[in-house]
C-alpha positions as CSV (number, residue, x, y, z in Angstrom):
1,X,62.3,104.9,114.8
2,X,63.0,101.6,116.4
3,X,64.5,100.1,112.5
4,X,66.6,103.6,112.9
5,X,67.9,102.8,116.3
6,X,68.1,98.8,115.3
7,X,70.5,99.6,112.2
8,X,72.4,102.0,114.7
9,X,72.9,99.4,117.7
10,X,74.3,97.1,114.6
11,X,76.9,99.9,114.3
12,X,77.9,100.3,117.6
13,X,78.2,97.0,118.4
14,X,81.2,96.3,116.2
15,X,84.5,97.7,116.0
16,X,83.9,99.8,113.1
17,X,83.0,103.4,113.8
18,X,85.6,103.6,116.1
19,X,88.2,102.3,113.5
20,X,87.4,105.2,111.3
21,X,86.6,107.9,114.0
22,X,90.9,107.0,114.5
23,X,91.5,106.9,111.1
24,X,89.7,110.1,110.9
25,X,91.5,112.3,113.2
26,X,94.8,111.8,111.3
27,X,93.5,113.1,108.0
28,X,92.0,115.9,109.4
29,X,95.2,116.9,111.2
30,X,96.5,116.9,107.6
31,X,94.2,118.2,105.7
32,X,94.4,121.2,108.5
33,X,98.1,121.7,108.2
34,X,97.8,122.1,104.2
35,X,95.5,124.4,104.5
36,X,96.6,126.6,106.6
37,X,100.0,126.7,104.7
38,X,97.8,127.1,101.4
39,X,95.9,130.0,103.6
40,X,99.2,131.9,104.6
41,X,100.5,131.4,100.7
42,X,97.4,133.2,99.6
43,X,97.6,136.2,102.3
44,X,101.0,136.5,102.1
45,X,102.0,136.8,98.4
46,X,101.4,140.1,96.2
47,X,99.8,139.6,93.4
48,X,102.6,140.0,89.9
49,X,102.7,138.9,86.8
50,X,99.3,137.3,85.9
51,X,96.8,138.2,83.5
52,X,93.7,139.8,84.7
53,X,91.5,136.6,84.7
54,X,94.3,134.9,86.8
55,X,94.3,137.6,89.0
56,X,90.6,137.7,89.6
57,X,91.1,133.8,90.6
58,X,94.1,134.9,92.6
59,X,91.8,137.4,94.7
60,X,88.6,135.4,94.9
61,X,91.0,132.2,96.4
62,X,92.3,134.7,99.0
63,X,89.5,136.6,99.9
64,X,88.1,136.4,103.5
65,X,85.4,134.1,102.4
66,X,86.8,131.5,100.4
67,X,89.4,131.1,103.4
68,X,87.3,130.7,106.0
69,X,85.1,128.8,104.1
70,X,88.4,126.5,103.2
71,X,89.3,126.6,106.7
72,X,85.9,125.9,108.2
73,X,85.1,122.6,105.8
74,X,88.5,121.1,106.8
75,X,88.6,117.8,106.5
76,X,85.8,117.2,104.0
77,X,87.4,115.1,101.1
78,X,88.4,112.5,103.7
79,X,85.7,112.8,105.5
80,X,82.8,112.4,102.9
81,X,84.8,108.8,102.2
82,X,84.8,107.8,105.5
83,X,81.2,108.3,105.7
84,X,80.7,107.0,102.5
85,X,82.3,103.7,103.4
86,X,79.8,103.6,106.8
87,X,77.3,103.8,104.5
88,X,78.6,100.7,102.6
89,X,79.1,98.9,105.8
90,X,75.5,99.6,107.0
91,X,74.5,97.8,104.0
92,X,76.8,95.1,103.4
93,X,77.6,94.1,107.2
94,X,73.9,92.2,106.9
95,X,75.4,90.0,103.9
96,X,79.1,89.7,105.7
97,X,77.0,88.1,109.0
98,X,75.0,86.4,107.3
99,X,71.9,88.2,109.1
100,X,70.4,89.6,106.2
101,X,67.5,87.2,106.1
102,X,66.7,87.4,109.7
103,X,66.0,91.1,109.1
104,X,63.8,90.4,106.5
105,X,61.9,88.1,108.0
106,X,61.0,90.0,111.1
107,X,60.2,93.6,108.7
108,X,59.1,92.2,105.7
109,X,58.9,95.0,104.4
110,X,62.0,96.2,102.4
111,X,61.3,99.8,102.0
112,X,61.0,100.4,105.5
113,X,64.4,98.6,106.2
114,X,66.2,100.3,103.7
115,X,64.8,103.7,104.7
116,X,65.9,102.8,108.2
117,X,69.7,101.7,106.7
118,X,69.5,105.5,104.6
119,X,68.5,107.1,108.2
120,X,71.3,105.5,110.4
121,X,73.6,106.3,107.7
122,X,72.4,109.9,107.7
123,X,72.8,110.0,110.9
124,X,76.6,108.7,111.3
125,X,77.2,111.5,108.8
126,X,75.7,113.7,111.1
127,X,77.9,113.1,113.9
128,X,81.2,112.8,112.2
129,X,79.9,116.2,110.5
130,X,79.6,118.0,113.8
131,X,83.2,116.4,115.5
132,X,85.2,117.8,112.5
133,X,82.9,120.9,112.5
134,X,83.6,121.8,116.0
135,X,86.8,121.2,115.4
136,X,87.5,123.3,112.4
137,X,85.7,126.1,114.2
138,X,88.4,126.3,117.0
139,X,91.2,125.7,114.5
140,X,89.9,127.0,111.4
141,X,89.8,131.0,113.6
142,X,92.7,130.0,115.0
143,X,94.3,129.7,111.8
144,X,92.5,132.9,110.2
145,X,94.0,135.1,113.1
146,X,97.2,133.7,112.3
147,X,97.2,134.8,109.1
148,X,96.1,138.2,109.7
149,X,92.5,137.7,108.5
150,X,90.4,137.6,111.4
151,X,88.4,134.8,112.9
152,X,85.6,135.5,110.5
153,X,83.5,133.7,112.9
154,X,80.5,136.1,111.7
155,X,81.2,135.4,107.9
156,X,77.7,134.9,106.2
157,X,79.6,133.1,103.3
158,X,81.6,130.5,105.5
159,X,78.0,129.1,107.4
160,X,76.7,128.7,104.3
161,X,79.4,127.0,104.0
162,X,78.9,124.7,106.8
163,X,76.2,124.5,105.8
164,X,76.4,123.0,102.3
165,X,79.4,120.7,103.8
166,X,76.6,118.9,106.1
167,X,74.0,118.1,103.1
168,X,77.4,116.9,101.5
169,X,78.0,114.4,104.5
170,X,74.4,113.2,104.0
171,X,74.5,112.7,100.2
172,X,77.8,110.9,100.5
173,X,76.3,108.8,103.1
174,X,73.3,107.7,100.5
175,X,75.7,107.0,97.7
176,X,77.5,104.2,100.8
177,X,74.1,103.0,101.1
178,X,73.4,102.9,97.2
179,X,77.0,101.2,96.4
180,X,76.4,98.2,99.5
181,X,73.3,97.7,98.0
182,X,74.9,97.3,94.5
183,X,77.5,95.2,95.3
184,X,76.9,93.1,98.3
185,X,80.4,92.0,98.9
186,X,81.7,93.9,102.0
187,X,85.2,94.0,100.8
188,X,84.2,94.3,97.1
189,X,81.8,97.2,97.7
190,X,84.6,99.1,99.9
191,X,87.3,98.7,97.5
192,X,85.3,99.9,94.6
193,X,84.2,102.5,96.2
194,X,87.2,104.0,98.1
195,X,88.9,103.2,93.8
196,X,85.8,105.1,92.8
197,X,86.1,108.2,95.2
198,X,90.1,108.7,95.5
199,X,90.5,107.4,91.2
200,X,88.0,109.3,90.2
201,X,89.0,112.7,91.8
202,X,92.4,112.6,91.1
203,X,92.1,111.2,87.6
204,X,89.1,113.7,86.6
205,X,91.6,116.8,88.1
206,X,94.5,115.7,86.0
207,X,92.1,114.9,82.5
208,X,90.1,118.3,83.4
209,X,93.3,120.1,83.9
210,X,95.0,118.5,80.6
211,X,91.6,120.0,78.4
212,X,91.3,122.9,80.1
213,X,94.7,124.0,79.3
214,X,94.1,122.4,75.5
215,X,90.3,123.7,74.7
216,X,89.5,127.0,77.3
217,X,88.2,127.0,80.9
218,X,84.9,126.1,80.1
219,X,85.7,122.5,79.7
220,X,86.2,123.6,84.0
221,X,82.5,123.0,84.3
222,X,83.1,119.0,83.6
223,X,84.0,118.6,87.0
224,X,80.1,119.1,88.4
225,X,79.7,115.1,86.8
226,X,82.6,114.3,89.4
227,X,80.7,113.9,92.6
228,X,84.1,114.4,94.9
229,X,84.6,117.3,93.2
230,X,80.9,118.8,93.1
231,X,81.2,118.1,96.8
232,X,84.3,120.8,97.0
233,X,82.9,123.1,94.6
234,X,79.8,123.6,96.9
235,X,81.4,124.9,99.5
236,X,84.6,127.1,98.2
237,X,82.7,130.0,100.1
238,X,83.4,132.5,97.0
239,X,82.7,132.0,93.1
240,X,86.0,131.5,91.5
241,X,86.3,132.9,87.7
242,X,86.1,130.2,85.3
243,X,84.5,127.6,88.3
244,X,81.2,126.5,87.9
245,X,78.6,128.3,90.4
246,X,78.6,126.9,93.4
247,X,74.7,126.3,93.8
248,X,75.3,123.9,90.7
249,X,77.6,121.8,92.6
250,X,74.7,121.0,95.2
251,X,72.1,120.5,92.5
252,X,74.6,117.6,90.5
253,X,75.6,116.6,94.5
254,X,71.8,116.2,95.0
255,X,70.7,114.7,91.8
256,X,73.1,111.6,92.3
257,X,71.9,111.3,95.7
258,X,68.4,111.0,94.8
259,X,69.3,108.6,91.6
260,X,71.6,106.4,94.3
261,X,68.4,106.0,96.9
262,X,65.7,105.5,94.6
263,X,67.6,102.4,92.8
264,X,69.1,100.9,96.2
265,X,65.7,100.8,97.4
266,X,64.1,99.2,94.3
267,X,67.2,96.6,93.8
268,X,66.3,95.5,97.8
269,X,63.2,95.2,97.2
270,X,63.3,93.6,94.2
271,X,66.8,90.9,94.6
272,X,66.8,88.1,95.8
273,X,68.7,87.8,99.3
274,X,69.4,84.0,99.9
């Protein structure tokens, strides 16, 4: 506990999680306002002239779960790269001031310091997870009423929901950790990751899309190797026809997770710091 609460004090002593707590609030103002104009598009249009597997898409997408489910994760794509990039920082901010070696000399051992780095990050994740949360509950009903849906506070699908969003905050915080330890470069690790996370959502969504539409909706189910997008697909609330199950989003989500701590932790153990 005192490594945890040692990597933690080296957080708060800078400017950093402040920075992105601001930077934060902005995107999920944003992300807010699209969704509940995506929500009132889905409750307020009939649904004409689609086939009948576009129409069972159609009626899943609008259904009381997958909105409140929508509603209630607001804010996670931005989110899970903010905390992402904490992770990063908990890693490479050692390298950047240069007090990587102090830290290694008074806990020699590595495994226990990079537990402690995977345990702070965890936990930033856990706090941005329960601002945004709170938030999108006293939006997110605010919204739903709007749209003539109901709070759908008591929705069984939409806390799983929450729930699967928070062990997607932690995972994305493990891959921060996993990419610092990769590349020590502070600026080098952020950029490739933020190029990483936003490039490799958006370009997997437009190759997926171009397939899809060429060779059937199964090629749908490439988007569980996309990490961003495994993220989303865990917490859509309702099983979309011609998605992937959610559950398999989580399994992928976890998997990469697992991979990401196991090497960070041997590669700090094993590299040389000097």
């Amino acid at each position: 506990m005192n490594l945890v609460r040692a990597e933690l004090l080296k957080i708060r002593t800078t400017n950093t999680w402040w920075i992105f707590a601001l930077i934060s609030l902005p995107l999920w103002a944003l992300t807010l306002l699209i969704n509940w104009l995506q929500a009132d598009a889905l409750t307020s249009n009939a649904v004409t002239d689609l086939s009948s597997e576009q129409a069972a898409q159609f009626e899943a997408a609008a259904s009381p779960d997958a909105l409140s489910s929508n509603l209630f994760t607001t804010g996670q794509f931005f989110g899970l790269l903010i905390v992402m990039l904490l992770g990063i920082i908990v890693v490479t901010s050692e390298f950047f001031h240069q007090t990587v070696t102090t830290t290694f000399l008074t806990t020699p051992h590595r495994t226990a310091v990079m537990s402690a780095k995977l345990a702070a990050a965890s936990v930033l994740a856990l706090l941005f997870w329960l601002v945004t949360t709170a938030f999108n509950l006293i939006a997110g009903a605010a919204v739903l009423n709007a749209v003539g849906v109901g709070s759908q506070l008591g929705n069984d699908a939409a806390w799983r929901a929450i729930g699967l969003n928070l062990l997607a905050y932690l995972l994305w915080a493990v891959f921060g950790v996993g990419i610092g330890v990769l590349i020590r470069s502070q600026i080098g690790a952020t950029v490739t990751g933020i190029l990483l996370y936003l490039g490799g959502s958006i370009g997997a969504i437009v190759v997926i899309s171009i397939l899809a539409a060429r060779w059937g909706d199964w090629i749908n189910n490439l988007q569980l190797l996309v990490p961003s997008l495994a993220s989303s697909l865990m917490v859509t609330g309702a099983d979309i026809p011609g998605n992937p199950p959610r559950w398999a989003g989580a399994v992928v989500l976890i998997g990469y997770a697992v991979i990401t701590g196991l090497v960070g932790t041997l590669l700090m153990r094993r590299r040389d710091i000097s």
